[in-house]
N, CA, C and O of each residue as an XYZ file, in Angstrom:
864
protein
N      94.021     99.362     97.594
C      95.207     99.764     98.340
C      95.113     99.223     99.755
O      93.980     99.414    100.195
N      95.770     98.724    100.462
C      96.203     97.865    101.695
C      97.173     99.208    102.616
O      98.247     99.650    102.209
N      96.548     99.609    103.751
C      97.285    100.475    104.571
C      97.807     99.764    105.825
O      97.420     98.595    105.856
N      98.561    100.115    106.854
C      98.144     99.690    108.254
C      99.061    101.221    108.729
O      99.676    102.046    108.054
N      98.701    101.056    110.683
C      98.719    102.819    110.684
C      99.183    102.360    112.140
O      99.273    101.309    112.775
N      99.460    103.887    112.343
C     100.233    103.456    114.452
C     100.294    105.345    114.329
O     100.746    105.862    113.308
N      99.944    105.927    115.127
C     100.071    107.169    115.615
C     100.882    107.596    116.988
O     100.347    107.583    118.096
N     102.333    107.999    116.736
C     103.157    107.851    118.113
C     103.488    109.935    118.124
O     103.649    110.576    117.085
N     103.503    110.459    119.323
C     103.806    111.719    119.549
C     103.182    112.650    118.431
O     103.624    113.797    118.366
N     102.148    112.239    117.503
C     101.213    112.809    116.370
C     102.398    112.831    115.014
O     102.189    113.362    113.923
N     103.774    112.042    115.464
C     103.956    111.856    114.021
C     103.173    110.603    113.083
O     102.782    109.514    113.503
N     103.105    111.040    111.955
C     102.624    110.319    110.913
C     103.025    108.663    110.683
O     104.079    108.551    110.055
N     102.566    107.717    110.961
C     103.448    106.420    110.664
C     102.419    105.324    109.991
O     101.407    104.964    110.592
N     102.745    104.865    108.788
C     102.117    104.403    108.207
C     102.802    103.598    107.283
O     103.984    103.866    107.067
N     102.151    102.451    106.570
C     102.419    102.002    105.360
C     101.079    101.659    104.370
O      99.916    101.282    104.512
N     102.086    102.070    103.180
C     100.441    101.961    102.163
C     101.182    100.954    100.909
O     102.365    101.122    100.613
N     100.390     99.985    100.284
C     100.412     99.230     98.847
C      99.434     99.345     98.210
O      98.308     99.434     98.699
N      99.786     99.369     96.612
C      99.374     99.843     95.506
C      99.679     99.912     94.224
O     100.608     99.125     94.045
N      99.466    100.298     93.494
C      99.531    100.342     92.337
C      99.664    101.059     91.432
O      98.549    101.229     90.941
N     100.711    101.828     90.679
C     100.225    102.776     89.912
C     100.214    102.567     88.360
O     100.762    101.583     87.863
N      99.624    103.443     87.662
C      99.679    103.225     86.281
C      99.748    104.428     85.150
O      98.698    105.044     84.963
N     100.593    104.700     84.596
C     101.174    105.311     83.679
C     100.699    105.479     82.291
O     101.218    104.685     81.507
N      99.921    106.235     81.826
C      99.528    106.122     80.420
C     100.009    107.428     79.555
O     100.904    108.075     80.098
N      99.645    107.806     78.561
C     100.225    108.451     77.578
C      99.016    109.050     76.647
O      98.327    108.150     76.166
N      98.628    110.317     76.307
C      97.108    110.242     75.588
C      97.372    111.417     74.497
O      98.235    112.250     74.774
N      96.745    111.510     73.405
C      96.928    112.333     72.098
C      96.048    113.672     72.374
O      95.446    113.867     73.430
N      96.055    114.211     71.707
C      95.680    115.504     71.534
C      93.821    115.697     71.948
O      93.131    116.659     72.286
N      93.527    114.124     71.683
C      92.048    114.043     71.665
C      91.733    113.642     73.256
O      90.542    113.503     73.537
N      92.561    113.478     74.145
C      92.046    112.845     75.679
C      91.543    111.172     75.080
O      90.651    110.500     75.598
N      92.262    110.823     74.048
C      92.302    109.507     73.687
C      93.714    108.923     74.243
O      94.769    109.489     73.956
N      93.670    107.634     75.142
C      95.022    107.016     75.311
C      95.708    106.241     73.988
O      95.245    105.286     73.363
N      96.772    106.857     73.803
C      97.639    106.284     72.353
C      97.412    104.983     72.534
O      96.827    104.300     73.374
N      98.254    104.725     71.148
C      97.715    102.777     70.858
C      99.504    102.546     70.586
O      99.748    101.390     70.241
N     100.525    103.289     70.670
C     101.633    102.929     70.463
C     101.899    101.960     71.912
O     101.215    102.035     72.932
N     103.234    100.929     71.663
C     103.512     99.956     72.670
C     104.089    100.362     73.696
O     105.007    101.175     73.588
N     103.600     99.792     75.172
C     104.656    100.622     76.184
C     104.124    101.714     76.520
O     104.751    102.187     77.469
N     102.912    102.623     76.079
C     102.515    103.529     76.481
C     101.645    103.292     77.965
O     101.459    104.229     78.742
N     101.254    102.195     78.171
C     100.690    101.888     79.878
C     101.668    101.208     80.560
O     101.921    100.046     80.241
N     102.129    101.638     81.261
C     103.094    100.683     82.345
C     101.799    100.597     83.896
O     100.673    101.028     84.141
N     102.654     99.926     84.460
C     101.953     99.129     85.522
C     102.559     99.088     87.073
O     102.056     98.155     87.700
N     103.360     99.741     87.722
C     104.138     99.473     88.711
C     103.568     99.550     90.157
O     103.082    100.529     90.725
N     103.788     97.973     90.729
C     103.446     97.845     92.501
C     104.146     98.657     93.056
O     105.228     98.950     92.549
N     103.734     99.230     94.220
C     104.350    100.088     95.296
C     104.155     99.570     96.756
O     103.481     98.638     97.194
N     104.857    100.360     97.281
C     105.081     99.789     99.034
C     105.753    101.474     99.521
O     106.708    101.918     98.885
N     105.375    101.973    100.231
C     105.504    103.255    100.898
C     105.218    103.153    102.504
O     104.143    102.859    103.028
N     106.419    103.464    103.136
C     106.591    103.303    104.483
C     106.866    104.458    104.965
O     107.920    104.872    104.481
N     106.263    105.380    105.918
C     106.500    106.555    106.782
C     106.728    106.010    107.895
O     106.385    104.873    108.220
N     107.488    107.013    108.723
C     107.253    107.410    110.034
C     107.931    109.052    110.590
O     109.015    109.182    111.159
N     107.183    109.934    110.321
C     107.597    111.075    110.659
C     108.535    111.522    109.119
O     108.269    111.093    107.996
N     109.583    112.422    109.449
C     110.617    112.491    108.317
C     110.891    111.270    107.797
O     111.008    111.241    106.572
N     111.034    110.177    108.438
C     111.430    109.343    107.792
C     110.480    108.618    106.522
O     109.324    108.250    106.731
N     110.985    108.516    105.527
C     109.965    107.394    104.404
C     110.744    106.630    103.993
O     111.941    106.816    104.214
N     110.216    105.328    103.132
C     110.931    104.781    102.252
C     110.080    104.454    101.446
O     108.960    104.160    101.866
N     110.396    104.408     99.939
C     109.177    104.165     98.835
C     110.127    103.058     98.281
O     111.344    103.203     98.167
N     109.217    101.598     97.850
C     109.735    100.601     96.539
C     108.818    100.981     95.556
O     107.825    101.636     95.873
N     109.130    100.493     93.861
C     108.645    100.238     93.451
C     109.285     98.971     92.768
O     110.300     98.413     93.186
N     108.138     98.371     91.021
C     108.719     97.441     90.883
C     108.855     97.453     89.432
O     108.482     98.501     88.905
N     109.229     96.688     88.782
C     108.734     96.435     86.818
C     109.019     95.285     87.040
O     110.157     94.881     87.276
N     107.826     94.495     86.982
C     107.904     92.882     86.456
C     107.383     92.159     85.999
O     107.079     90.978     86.172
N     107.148     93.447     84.857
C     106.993     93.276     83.459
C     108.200     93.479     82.191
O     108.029     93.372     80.977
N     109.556     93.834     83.002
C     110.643     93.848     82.015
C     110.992     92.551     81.725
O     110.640     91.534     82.324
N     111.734     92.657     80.730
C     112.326     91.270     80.317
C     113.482     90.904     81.949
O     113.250     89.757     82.333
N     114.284     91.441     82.621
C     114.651     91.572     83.616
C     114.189     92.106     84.598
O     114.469     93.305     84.622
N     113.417     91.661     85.695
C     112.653     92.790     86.574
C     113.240     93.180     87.433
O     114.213     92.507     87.774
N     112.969     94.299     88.099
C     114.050     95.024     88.978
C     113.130     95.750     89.437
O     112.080     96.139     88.926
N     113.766     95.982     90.838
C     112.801     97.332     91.824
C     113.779     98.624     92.002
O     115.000     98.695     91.869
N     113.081     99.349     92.255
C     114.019    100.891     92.619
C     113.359    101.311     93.884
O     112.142    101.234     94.052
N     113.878    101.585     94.429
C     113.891    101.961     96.111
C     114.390    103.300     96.505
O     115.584    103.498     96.277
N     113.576    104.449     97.162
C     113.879    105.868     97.523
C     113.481    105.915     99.321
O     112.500    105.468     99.915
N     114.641    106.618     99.805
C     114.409    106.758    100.699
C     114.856    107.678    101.941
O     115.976    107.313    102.300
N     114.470    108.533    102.568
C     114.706    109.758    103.294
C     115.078    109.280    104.775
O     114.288    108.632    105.462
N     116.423    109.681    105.225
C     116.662    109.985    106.994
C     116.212    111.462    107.246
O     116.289    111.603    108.467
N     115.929    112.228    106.877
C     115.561    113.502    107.375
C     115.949    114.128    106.978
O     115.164    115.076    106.971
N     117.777    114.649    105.996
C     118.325    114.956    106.086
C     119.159    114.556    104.419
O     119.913    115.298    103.789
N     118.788    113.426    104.119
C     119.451    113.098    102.537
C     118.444    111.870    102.270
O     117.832    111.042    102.945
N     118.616    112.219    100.862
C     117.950    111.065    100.288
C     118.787    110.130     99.275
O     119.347    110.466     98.232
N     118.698    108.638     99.987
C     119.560    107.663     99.381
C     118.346    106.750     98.303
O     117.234    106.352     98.651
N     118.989    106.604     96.954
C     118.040    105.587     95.894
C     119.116    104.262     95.583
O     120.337    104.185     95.449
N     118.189    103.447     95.551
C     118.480    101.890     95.192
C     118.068    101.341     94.004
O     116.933    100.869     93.937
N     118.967    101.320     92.840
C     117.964    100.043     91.552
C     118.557     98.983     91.581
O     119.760     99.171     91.756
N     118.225     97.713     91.472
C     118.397     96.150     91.664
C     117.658     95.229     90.377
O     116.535     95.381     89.897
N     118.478     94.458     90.100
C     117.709     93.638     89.201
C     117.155     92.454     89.705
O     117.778     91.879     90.597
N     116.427     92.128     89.425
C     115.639     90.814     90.287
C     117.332     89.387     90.065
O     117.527     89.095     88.885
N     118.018     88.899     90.788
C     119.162     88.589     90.810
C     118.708     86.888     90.267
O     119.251     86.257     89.359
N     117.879     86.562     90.902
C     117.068     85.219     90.178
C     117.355     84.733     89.092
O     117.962     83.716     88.755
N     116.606     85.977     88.277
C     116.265     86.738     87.455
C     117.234     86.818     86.189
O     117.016     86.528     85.012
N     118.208     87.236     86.730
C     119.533     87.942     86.100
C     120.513     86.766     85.784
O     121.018     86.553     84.681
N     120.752     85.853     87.209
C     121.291     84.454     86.505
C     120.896     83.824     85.748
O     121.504     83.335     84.796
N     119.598     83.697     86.080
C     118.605     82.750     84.848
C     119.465     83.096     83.477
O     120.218     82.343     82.859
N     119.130     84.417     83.205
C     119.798     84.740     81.791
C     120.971     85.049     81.489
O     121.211     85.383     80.329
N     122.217     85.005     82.676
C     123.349     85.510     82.207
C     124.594     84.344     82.524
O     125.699     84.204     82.000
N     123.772     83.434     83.825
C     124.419     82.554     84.060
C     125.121     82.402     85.307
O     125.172     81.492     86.134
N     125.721     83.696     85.207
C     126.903     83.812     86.325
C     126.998     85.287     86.455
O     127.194     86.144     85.593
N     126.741     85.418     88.256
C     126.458     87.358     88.087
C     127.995     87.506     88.739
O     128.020     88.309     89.671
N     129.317     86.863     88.412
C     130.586     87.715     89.063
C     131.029     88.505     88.845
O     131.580     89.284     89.623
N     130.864     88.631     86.748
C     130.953     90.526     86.372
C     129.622     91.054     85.871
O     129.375     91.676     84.837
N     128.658     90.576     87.053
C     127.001     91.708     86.153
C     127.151     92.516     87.279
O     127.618     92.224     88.380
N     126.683     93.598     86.855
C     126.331     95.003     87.735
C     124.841     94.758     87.749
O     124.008     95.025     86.882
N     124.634     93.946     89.437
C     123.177     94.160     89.500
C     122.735     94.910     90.161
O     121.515     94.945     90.001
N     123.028     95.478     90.762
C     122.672     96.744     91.636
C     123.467     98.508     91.842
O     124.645     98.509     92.197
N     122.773     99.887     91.606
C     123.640    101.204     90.925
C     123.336    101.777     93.068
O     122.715    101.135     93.914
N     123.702    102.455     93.153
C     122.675    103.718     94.097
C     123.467    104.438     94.360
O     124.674    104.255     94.517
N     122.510    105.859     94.477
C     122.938    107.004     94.775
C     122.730    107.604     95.957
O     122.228    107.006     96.908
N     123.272    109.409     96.012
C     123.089    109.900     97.839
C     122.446    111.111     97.024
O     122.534    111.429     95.838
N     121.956    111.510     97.804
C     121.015    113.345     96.745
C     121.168    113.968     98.632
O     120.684    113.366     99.590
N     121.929    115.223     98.701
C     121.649    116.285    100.100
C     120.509    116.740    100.291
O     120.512    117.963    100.432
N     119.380    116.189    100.366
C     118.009    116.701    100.479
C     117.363    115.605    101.260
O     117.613    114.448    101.598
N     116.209    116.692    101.421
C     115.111    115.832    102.310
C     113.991    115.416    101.281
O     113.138    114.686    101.787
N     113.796    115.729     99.894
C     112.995    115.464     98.859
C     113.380    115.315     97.450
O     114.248    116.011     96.922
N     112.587    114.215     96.735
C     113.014    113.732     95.768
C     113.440    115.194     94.782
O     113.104    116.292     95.226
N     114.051    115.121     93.691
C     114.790    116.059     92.934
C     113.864    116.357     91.882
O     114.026    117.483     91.410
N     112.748    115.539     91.271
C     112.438    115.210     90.196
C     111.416    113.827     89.789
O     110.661    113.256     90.575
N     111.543    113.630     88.952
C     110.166    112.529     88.140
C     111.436    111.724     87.627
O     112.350    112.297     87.034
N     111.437    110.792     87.808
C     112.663    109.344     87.016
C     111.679    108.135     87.344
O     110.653    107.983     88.007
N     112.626    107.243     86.436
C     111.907    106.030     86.275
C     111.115    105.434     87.333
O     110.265    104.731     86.786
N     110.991    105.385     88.676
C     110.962    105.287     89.823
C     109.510    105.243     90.036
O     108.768    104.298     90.301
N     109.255    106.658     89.832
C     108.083    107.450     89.704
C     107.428    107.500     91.641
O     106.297    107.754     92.055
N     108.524    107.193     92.306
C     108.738    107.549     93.536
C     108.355    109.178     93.828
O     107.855    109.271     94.949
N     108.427    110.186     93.294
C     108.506    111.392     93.195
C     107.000    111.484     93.763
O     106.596    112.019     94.796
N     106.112    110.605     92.486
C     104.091    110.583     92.739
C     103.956    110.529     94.464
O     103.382    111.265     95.267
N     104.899    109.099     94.635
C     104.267    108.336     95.508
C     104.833    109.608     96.878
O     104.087    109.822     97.834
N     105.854    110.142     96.780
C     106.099    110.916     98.027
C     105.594    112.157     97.848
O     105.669    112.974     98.766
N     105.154    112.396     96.940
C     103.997    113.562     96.711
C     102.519    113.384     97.480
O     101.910    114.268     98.083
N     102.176    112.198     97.317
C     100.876    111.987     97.693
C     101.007    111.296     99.413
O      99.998    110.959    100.032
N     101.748    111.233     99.717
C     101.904    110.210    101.037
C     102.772    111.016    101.992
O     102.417    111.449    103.088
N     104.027    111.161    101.382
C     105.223    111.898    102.344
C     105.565    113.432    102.400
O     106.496    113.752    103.139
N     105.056    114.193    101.854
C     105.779    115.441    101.483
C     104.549    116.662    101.831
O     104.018    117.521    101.126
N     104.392    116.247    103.349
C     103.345    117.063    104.431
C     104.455    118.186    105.086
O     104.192    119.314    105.503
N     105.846    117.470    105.035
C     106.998    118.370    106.145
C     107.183    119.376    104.954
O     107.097    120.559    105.284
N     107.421    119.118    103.627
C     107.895    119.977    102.425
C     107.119    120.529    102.650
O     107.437    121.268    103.581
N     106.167    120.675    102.363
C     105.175    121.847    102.434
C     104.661    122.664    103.703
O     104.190    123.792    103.559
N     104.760    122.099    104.854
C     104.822    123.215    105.877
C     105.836    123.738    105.868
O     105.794    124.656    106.687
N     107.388    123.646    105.074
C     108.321    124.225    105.114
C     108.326    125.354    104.695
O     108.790    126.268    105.377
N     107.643    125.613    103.082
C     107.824    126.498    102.082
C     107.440    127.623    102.737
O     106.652    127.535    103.679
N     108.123    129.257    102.183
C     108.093    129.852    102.009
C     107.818    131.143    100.975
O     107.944    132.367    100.973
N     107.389    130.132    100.152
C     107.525    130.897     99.061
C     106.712    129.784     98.029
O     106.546    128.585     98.254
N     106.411    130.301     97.234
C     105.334    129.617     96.231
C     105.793    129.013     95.140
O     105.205    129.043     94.059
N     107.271    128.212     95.432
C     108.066    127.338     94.709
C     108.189    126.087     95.303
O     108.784    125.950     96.371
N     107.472    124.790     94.462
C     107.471    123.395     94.581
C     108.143    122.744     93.079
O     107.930    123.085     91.916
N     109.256    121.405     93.790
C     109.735    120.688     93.272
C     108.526    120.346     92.257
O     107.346    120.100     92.507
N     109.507    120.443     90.515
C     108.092    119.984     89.571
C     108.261    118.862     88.949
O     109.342    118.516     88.472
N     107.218    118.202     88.899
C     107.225    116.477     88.485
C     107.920    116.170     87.092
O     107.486    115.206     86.462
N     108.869    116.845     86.610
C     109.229    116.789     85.576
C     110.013    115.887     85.307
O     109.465    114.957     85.899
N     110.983    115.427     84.803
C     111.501    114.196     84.401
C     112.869    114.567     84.659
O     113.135    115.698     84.251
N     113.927    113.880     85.281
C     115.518    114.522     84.989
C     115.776    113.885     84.461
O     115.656    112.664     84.356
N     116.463    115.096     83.730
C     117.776    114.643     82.666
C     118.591    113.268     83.013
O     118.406    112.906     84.175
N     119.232    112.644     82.443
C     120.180    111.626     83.123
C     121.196    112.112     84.091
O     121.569    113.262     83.857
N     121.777    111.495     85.188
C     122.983    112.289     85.750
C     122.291    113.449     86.043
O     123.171    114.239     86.387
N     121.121    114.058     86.111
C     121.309    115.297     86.640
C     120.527    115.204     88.178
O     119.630    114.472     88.597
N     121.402    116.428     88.861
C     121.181    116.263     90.558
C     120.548    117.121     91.070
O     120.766    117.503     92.220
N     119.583    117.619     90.268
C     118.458    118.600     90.972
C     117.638    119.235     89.357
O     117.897    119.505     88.184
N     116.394    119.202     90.472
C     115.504    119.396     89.726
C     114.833    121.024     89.711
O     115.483    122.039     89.963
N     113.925    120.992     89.486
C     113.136    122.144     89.099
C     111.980    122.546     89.759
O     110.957    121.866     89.683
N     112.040    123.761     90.513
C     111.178    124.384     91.173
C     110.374    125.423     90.696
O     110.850    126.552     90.579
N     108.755    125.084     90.293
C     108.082    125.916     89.571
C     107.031    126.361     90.211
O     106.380    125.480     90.772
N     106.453    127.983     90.368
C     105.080    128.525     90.936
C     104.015    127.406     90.933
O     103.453    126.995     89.918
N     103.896    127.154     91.650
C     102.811    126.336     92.170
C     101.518    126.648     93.103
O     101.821    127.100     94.207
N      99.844    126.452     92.803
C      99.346    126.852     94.158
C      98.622    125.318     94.319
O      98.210    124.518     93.478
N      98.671    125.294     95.943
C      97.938    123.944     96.457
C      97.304    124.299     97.217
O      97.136    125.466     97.570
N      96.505    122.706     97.890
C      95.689    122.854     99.150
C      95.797    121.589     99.681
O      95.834    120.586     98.969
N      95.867    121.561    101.261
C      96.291    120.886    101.527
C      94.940    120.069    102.551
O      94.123    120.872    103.001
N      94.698    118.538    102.915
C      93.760    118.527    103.345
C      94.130    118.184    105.183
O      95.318    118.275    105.493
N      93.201    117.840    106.215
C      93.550    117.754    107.530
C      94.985    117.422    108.207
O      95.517    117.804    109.249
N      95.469    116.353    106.935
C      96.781    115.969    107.340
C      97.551    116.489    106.655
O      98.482    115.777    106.278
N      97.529    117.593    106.297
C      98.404    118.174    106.093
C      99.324    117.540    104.616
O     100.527    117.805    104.626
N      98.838    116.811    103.505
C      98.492    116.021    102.343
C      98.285    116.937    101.352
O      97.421    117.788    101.567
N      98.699    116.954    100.628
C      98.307    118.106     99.272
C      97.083    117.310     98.891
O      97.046    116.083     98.980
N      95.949    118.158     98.406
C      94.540    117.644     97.600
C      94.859    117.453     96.411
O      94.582    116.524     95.652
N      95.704    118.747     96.207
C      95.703    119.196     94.870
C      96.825    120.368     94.571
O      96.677    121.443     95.152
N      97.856    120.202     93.748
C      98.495    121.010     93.150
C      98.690    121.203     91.527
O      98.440    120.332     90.694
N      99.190    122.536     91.246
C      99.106    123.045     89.933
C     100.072    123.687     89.717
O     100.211    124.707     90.392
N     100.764    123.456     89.038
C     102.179    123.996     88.521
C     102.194    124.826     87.411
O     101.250    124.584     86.659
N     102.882    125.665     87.060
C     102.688    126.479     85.988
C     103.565    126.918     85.296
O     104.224    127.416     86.209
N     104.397    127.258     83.978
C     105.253    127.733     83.515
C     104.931    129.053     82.692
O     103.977    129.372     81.983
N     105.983    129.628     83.026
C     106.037    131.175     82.010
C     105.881    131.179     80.987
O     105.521    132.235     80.465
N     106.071    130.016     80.196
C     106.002    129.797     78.873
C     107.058    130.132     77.895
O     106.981    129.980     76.676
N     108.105    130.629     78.606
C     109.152    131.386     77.992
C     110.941    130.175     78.143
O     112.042    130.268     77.600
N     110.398    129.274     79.060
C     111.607    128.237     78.895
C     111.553    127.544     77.993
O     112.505    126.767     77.921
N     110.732    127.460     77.128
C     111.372    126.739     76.011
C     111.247    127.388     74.721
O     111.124    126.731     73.687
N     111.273    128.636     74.744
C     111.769    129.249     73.496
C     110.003    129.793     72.626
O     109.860    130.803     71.936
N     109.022    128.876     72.926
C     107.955    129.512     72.311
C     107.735    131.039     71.639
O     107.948    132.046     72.314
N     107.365    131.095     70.487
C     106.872    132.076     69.462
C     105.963    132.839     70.399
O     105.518    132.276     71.399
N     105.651    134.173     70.101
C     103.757    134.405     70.785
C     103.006    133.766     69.882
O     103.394    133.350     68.791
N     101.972    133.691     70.317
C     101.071    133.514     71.223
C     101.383    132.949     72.600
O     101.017    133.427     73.674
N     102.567    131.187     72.284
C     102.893    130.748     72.916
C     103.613    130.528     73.880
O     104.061    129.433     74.220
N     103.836    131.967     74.588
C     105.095    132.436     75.475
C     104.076    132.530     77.205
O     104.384    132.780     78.370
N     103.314    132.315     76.771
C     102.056    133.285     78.274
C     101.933    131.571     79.050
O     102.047    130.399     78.692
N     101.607    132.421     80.412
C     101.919    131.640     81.053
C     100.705    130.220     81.095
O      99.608    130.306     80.542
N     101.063    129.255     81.681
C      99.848    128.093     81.174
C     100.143    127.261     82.197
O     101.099    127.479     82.942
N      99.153    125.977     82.357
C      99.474    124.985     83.146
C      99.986    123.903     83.382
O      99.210    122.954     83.496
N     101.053    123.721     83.497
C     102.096    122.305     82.970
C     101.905    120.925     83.902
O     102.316    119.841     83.488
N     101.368    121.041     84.951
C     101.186    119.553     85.748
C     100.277    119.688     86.527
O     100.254    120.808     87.038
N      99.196    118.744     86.966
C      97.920    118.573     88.055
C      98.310    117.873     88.638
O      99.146    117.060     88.242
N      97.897    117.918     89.681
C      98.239    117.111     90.889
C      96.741    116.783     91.718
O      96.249    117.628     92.465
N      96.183    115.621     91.509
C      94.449    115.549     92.230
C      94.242    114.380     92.766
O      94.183    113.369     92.066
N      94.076    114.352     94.323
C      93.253    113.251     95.460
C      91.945    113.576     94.776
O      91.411    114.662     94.553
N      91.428    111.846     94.396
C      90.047    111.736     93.821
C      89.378    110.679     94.443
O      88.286    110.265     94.053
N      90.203    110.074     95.719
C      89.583    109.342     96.551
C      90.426    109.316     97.701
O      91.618    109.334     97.397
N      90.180    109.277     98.982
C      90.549    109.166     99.985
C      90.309    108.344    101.195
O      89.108    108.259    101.453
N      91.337    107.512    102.277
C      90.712    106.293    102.871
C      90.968    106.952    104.283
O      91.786    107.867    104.191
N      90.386    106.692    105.866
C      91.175    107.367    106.423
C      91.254    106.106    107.832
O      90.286    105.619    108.415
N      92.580    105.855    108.060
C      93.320    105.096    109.201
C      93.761    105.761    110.522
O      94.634    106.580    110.811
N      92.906    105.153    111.144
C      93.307    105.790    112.631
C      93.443    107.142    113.181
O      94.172    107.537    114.092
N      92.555    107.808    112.413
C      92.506    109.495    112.489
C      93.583    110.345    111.343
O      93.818    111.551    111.422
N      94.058    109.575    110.469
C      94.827    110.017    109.634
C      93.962    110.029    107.915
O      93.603    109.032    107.288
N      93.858    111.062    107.619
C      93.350    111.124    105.779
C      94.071    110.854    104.940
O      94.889    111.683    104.539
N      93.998    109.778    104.490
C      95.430    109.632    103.041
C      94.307    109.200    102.091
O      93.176    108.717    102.151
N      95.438    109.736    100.939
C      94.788    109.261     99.374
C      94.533    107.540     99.007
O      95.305    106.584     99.090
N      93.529    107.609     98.704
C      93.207    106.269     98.120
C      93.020    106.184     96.715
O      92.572    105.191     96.141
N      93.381    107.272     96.156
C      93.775    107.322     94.572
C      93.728    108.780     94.119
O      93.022    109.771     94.304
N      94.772    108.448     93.469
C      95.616    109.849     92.571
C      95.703    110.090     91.572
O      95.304    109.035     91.079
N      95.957    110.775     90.682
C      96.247    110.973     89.695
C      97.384    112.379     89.197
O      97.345    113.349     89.954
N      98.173    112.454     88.198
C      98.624    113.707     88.010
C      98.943    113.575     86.272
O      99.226    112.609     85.564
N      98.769    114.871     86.018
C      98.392    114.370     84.399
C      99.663    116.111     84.157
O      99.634    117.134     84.842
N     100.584    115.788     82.968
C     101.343    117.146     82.759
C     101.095    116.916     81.278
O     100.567    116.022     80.617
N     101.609    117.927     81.052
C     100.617    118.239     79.691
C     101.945    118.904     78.859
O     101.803    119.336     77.715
């Protein structure tokens, strides 16, 4: 991972690149052998204070395209793009392709887990203000949204957070009762980890130098 860092009035300002990777595993803590179960996506994450902006990329699709999230303080605007190169190469002529969608979300934090997977990256990097915010022992959960849908899901959660104010580690939990489970299977259990398993630190600042979050 490649950082560089600037510390102005003790807000946070930074940029980090990287890498993340996505796998899929069976019942045994064996990673499946079905196709598509490892993806691969570069990142680029830019702070400064409230402000962030996260890219990522796939270019490994047959069309590659980046998706782009990003916070004024106050709303969060997303960007998907197809690599436009890319897109002529195979279509010829982009005067009726839709190469580029984006949306506006009234928040200062992502909604949810989507293709993006922007959600990780402002979990582990940006979302120091979210959490000195809370009041209450409800955090946005890495879950996946629905299509079209504009908010996500806030589940009991306990964390810890390290000097900068960085989650180490969070744990999410469900009642067991949203999705209809029989008993045994109704009690409550642990649905997502959240774990810094390495850490680099720039200019008096502690950030993660690798993450992981595994939901189950």
């Amino acid at each position: 991972m490649q950082t560089t860092n600037q510390t102005s009035n003790h807000e946070p300002e930074f940029q980090v690149e990287g890498e993340i990777t996505i796998s899929s595993y069976n019942h045994r803590g064996q990673i499946t052998q079905e196709k598509s179960t490892v993806q691969k996506r570069p990142f680029v994450v830019a702070r400064k204070g409230w402000l962030w902006k996260i890219r990522t990329a796939d270019l490994d699709f047959e069309t590659p395209f980046f998706e782009e999230m990003g916070c004024d303080g106050t709303t969060i605007f997303k960007l998907f793009q197809y690599d436009e190169e890319a897109l002529r190469q195979k279509l010829g002529d982009l005067k009726n392709a839709l190469s580029a969608t984006g949306r506006i979300f009234p928040c200062n934090h992502p909604v949810g887990m989507d293709s993006s997977y922007a959600y990780l990256l402002w979990l582990a990097f940006c979302s120091s203000d979210y959490f000195a915010s809370r009041k209450d022992s409800l955090i946005i959960s890495p879950e996946y949204l629905v299509r079209d849908e504009g908010h996500g899901k806030a589940k009991p959660a306990k964390w810890q957070l390290n000097e900068s104010f960085l989650p180490s580690r969070v744990d999410w939990y469900s009642d067991g009762k949203e999705y209809g489970y029989p008993p045994p299977f109704d009690a409550e259990y642990l649905s997502h980890a959240f774990e810094v398993i390495g850490w680099i630190e720039v200019s008096g600042l502690r950030l993660p130098g690798s993450f992981r979050l595994k939901s189950f």
